[in-house]
Residue, then its C-alpha position, 0 to 999 in steps of 0.5 A: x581240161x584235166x580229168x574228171x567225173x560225172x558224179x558230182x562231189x566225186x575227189x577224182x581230182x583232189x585225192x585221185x581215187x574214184x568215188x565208186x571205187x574203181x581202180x585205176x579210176x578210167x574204168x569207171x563209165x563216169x570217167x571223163x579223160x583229160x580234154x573232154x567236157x560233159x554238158x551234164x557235169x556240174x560246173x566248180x567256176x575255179x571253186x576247189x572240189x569238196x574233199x569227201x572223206x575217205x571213212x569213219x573210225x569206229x571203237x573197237x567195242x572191247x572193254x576199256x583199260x584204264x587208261x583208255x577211259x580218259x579220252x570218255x572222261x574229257x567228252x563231259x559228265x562222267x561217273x566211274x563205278x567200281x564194282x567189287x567183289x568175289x568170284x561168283x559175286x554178280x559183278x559181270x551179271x549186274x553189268x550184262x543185266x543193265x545193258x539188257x535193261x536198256x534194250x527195253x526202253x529208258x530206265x527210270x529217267x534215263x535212256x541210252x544214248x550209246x556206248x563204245x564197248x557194245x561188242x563187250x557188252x554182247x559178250x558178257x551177255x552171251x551165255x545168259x541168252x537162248x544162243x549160247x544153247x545153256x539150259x540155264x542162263x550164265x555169265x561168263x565169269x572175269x578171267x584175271x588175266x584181263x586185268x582192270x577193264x571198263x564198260x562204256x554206256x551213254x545215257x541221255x537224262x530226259x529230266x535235265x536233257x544232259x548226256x551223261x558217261x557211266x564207265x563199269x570198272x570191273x576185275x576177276x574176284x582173284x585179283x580182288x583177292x590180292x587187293x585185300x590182302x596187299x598194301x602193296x597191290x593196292x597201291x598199284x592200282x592208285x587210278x581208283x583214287x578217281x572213282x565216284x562209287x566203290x560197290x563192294x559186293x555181297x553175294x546172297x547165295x553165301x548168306x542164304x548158306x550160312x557162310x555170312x561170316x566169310x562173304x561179310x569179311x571180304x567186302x569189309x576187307x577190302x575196303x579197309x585195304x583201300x582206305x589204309x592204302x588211300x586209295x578211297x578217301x572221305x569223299x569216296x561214295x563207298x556201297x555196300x551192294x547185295x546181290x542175289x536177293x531174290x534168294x533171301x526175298x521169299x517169305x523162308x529168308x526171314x532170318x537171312x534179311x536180318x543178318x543183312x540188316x546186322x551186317x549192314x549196321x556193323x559195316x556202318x559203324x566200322x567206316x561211318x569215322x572215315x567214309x562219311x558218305x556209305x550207301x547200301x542197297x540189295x538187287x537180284x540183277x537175274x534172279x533165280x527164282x520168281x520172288x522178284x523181277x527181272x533186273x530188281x533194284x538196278x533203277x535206284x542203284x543206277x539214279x545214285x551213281x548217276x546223281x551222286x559223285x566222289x570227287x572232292x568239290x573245288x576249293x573255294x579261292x579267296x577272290x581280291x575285290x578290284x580297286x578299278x571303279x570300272x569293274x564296279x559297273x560291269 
């Protein structure tokens, strides 16, 4: 009789490694050398030993790059969401606020189901806790050496009991920079042809400072760099996103909502021609001040990324009725 082990289901004999670890694997008490039989063994009858597997690969948890995000796309029903904007804009805030959202409980018809960058996630969030030992909180902000990186979240929708992959795109507001003002660097990142929702973002604190004009120009910016490089398209759901309300929310920023408001028209008419399908929405993902919660507006911006895509539908094929009088009675 060759070797073997007490333990049931131990592969000592199909991979030669003993399933407490031991090694060699003669020192383990459960070890039966070569010719020796235990009543308390569980007899295989000739069957193969089951082959245990040996562990189970994790993801990294860092932030995706692009090309990367393919192997989450292919798993099912997934929506990529771009988020655009300056340095200091809320692009990694909004991120870190909507994975802390989900620490809660379910957001509107959603809960979390998972997510392949958890560490990333945590990383981005770090300063804004009491850990970091900041008086007050922050985001560590995108570096542009990082290049193009993707969070990973899972949600489960209770309401149709469907999985859904949402995939964060997010770059430093440098390179953004260059996007607008390159034809040329536009065309390099030709991936964002595959985004469901573009969100160039419009940062609050430059309205409530009076510098409107300048915030305004580099949403507007790039967004006509990306159509003119074909980058977004008229299937593109392209959102004008304004972050920090909660600075222009209180009963003093009256003017500021107007301008928002006019702003908001303006963008309308420049791209409505071309981009038919162009949202906007206001959120303070964490707000400064008490005029609003925690996290406001996330809810509804995150049910129209989840509820609404940019891919083109499929072409309707032109279907040739089959001459078989069999088919006719399928």
């Amino acid at each position: 009789m060759p070797p073997s082990c007490k333990q049931p289901g131990c592969p000592l004999l199909a991979t030669g490694k003993c399933l407490e670890g031991f090694d060699p694997p003669t020192k383990c008490p459960n070890y039966l050398a070569e010719g020796t039989a235990d009543a308390e063994a569980p007899a295989t009858h000739g069957l193969p030993v089951a082959r245990v597997p040996e562990g189970i690969e994790l993801p990294a948890g860092t932030a995706f790059d692009p090309g990367s995000t393919y192997e989450v796309a292919r798993e099912g029903i997934a929506r990529v969401v771009i988020l655009a904007g300056a340095q200091r804009s809320g692009k990694t805030t909004l991120m870190a606020s909507l994975y802390e959202l989900f620490q809660e409980g379910p957001v509107g018809r959603f809960s979390f189901a998972g997510s392949q960058t958890l560490p990333a996630f945590e990383l981005r969030c770090h300063e804004a806790r009491a850990a970091s030992g900041r008086a007050v909180p922050d985001t560590e902000r995108t570096k542009p050496a990082e290049g193009f990186r993707f969070l990973h979240l899972a949600l489960l929708d209770m309401s149709a009991r469907a999985r859904r992959n949402l995939l964060l795109g997010d770059m430093s507001g440098e390179l953004y920079d260059s996007l607008r003002d390159s034809y040329d660097e536009c065309r390099k990142y030709e991936f964002l042809r595959r985004t469901d929702h573009f969100v160039a973002m419009l940062n609050a604190a430059k309205l409530s400072e009076g510098h409107h004009a300048e915030a305004y120009a580099h949403a507007r910016g790039l967004v006509r760099a990306l159509l003119d490089a074909d980058v977004l398209r008229r299937h593109s759901h392209v959102t004008l996103l304004t972050t920090k309300w909660d600075l222009i929310a209180g009963a003093d920023g009256e003017k500021a909502r107007q301008r928002v408001l006019e702003l908001e028209r303006h963008f309308e008419d420049t791209f409505a021609d071309r981009l038919p399908h162009l949202h906007f929405a206001h959120v303070a993902a964490r707000p400064a001040t008490r005029a609003v919660d925690f996290a406001y507006g996330l809810n509804p911006l995150l049910r129209d990324w989840l509820d609404t895509g940019g891919l083109p539908p499929p072409p309707e094929l032109d279907v040739v009725p089959s001459q078989r009088q069999f088919d006719h009675l399928v």
